[in-house]
N, C-alpha and C positions, 0 to 999 in steps of 0.2 A: 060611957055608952058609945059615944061619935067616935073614941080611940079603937075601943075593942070592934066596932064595924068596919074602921079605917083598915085595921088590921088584913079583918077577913077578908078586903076587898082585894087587897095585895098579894094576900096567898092563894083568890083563888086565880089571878091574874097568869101569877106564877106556874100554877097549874097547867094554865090553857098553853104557856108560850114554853112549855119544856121540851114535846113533841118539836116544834117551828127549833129551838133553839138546838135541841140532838141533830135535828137533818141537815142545820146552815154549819153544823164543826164541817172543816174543810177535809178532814183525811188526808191522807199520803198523796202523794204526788211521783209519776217517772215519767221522765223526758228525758230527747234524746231526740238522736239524727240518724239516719241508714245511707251507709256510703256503702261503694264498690270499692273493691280492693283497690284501683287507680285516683281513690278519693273522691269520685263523681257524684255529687246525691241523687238518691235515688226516691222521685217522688213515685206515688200510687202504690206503696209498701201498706202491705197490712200487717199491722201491731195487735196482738194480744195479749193477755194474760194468759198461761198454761192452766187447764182445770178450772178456770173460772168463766165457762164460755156460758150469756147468759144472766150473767150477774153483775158483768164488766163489759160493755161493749163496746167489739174492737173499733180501732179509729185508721185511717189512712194517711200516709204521709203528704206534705204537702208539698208545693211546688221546689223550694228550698232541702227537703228531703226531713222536714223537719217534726214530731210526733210527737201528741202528751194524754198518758192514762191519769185520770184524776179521780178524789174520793175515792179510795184505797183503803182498805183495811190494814193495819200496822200490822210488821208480821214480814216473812220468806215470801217468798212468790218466785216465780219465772214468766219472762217476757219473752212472748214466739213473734218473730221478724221472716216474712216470706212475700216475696217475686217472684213472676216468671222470669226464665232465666239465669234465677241466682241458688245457689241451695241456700235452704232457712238455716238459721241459725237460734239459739235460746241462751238469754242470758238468767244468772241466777242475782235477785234484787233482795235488800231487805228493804220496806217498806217504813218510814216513821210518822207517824200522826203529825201534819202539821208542816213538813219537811217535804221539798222537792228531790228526788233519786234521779242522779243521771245514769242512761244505758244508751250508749252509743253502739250501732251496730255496724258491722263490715261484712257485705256480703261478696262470697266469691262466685264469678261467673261458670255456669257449667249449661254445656251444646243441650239445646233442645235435640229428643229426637222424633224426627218427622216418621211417621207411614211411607212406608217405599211404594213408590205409586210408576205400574209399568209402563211404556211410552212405547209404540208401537209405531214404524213408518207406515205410513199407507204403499204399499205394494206398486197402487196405478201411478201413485206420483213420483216423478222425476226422470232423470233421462233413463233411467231401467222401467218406466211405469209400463211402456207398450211391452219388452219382453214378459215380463211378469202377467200383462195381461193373456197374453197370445200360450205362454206356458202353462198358467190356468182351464186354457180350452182344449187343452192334450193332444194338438196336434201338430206333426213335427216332433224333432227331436232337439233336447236342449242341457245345454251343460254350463252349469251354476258356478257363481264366484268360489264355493267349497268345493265341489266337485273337480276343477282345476286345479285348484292348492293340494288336494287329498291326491290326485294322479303322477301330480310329478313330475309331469312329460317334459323332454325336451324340447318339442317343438307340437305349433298348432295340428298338424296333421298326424301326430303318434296319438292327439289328443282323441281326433276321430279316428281312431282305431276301435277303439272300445264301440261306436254305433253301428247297430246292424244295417245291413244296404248299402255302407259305406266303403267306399273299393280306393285305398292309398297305393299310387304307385310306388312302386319301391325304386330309389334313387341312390346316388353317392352320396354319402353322406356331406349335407354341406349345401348339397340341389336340392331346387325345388321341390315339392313332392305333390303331385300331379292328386288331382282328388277327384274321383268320378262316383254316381250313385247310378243302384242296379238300372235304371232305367235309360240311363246317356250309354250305356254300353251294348245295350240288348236289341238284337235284331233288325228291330222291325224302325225304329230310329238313325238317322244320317249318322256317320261315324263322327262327325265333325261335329258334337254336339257337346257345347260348354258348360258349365258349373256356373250360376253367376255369383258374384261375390260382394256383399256389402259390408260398410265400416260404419260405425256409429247411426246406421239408417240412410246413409247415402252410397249411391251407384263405386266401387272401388276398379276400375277396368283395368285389364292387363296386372293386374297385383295379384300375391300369391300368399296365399293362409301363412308361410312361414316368416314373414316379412315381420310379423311381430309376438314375442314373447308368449309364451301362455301367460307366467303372472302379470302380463299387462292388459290381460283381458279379464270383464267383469262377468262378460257371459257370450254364450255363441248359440246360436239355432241353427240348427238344420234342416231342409224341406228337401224330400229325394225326389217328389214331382210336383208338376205345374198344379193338382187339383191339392197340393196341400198351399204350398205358396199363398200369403195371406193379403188381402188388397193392399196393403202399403206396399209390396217389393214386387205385384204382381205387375209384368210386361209382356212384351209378343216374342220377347227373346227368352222367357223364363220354363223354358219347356223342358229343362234337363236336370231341375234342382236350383235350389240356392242353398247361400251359407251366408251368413248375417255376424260378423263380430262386433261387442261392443267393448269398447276401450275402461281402463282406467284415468286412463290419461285423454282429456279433453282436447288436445292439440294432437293425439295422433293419427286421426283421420285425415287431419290437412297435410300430412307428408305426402310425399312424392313416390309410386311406386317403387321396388327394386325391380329394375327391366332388367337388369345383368343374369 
């Protein structure tokens, strides 16, 4: 009687710890490392299983680049290896009950690409910000770094040619060429009534528009009278027009007139 009880105690012992002892089998086993093609490991790598998302949950590499899926069903499978930065790669494993699979990965580097993001000058800033502002207020007349490039001229003053009110003496070629507006010529005005002329924002005296290049200028303004004249160039001598060039070149204001 104590044998056949002993028995039953055993089997139903057995019973209880079948469940406990199916869940502790280890299964399959894959590890493994994610390099870059220069050999570099690559830790924060997310590893998965292919189709088993869910049932297997993915792991990430660690500082050393280094990864392991565990309890694995025996059997095929595929391993997805993916970074920023790198294209994924998938290897194909076969899985054995009890056995560690190594899959080492090599991923190759490939350009993120960015959103093209447009970048815009601000207009008022820089040594063009006051042109640009005063060209915004539409008064006067004005001729743009494009505007220069697209005309071709050979010299500053073929340049104003194309502005209306704008009166180019005609010369030898080679001479200055004298630039007067409808206003410094007309009647009721002294004859002896100058054009004044600035360079990069400061007073240019006795200097003549042809003294430098068109392509080395970034922009020019014209005012044909004194109520256009804007308070930065306005004086008690500016009663006949002005003409305002601004350079490309930073040191070309500090030259020395041509008097010849």
């Amino acid at each position: 009687m104590f044998r056949t009880r002993s028995i039953l105690i055993h089997f139903v012992w057995a019973l209880l710890l079948c469940p406990v002892l199916a869940s502790a089998q280890p299964g399959g086993v894959i590890a493994g490392s994610v390099r870059d093609s220069a050999g570099q490991r690559l830790n924060h790598t997310i590893v998965r299983l292919v189709g088993l998302s869910g049932r297997v949950s993915p792991v990430t590499t660690d500082d050393s680049g280094g990864y392991r899926l565990s309890g694995l069903a025996a059997g095929s499978t595929r391993v997805f290896a993916r970074r920023i930065g790198f294209a994924p790669e998938t290897l194909s494993i076969v899985v054995v009950e009890g056995q560690v699979q190594r899959a080492d990965f090599v991923l190759d580097v490939v350009p993120v690409e960015l959103h093209a993001a447009l970048v815009r000058a601000d207009p008022a800033r820089g040594k063009m910000g006051p042109f640009n502002m005063r060209r915004a207020r539409g008064v006067g007349s004005f001729v743009t770094r494009g505007e220069i490039e697209k005309r071709q001229a050979s010299s500053v003053s073929e340049l104003l040619r194309y502005i209306p009110g704008v009166d180019v003496m005609q010369r030898m070629a080679g001479e200055p060429q004298p630039v007067r507006m409808q206003r410094s010529f007309s009647s009721s005005l002294p004859g002896n009534c100058p054009v004044l002329m600035y360079v990069d924002g400061q007073p240019y005296p006795n200097g003549n528009l042809d003294d430098f290049a068109p392509l080395s200028l970034e922009g020019i303004e014209v005012y044909k009278s004194a109520s256009e004249i804007p308070a930065a160039f306005r004086t008690r001598d500016a009663t006949c027009g002005l003409i305002a060039l601004w350079t490309r070149d930073p040191d070309a204001a500090k030259r020395k007139p041509n008097l010849e």
